[in-house]
C-alpha distance (Angstrom), angle and dihedral (degrees) to the residues before:
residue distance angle dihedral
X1 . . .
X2 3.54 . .
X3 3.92 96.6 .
X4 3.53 84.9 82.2
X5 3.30 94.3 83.7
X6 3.77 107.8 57.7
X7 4.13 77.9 38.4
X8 3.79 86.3 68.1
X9 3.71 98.4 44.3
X10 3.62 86.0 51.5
X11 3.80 94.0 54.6
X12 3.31 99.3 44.8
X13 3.94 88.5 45.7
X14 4.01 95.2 49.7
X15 3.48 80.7 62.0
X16 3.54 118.1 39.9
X17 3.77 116.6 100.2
X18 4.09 77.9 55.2
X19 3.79 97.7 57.2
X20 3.58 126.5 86.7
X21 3.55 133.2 -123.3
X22 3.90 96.2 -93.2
X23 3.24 126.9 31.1
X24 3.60 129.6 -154.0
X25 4.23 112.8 -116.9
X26 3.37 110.2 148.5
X27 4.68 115.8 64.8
X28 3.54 125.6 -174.2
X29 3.94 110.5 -141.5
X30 3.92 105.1 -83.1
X31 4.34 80.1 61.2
X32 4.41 88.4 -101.5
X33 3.78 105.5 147.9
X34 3.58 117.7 -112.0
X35 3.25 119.5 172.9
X36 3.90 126.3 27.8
X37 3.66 137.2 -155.2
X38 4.09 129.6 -166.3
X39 3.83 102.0 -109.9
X40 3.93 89.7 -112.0
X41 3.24 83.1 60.9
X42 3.58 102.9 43.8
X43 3.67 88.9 49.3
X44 3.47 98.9 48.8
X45 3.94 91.6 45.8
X46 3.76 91.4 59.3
X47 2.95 94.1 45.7
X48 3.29 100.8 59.4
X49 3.72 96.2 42.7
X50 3.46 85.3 56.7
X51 3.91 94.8 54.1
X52 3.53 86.4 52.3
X53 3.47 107.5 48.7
X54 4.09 84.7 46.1
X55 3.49 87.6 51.0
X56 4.12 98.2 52.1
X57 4.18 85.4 40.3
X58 3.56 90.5 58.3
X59 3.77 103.1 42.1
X60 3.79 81.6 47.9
X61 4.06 100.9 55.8
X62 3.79 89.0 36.1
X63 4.10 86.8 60.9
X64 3.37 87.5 40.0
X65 3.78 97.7 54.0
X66 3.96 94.1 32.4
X67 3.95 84.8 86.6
X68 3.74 89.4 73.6
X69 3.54 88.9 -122.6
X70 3.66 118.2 106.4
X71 3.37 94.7 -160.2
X72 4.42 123.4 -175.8
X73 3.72 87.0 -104.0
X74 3.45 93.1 60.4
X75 3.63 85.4 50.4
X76 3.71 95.1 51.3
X77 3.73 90.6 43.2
X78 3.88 92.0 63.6
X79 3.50 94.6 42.6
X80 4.17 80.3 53.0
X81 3.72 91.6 55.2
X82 3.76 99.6 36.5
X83 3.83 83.8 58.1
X84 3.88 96.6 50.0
X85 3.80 93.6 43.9
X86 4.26 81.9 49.9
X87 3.77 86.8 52.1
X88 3.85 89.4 45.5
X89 3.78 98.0 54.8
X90 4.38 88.3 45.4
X91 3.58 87.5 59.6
X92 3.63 97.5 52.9
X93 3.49 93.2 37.3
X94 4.26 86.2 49.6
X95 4.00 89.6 55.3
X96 4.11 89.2 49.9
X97 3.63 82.5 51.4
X98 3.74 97.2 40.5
X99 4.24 91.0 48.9
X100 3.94 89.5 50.6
């Protein structure tokens, strides 16, 4: 889970020189942007969500496994967490892709 993090900075860096100033990160629900953010501040912000949504996943699976019993909710509850970190990493990905 936690490769996602250098995986953003790498997105966001493949495409730097080529973003603008402000980004758009916020969409209503016919997909019109909303709400922008400068792309320092963009990356930085999903970054750090990221971090801590990593962080909070792993303190949770580490109390979950700490009983010595690796149960298959602990199994589903990674799977749960490797899917919203997934979804995580497509939306910053989709708002490089929506800025270009």
């Amino acid at each position: 889970m936690w490769l996602a993090l250098p995986l953003i900075a790498l997105r966001y860096w493949q495409a730097w020189d080529r973003l603008p100033a402000y980004v758009a990160t916020h969409f209503d629900a016919a997909n019109r942007p909303n709400g922008w953010m400068s792309r320092e501040t963009a990356l930085c912000y999903g970054l750090a969500v990221t971090a801590f949504l990593l962080t909070i996943f792993t303190l949770v699976l580490y109390m979950a496994q700490r009983k010595r019993q690796v149960t298959s909710f602990t199994w589903a509850l990674l799977a749960f967490f490797c899917l919203m970190i997934t979804l995580i990493y497509r939306v910053n990905s989709g708002l490089v892709d929506y800025a270009l």
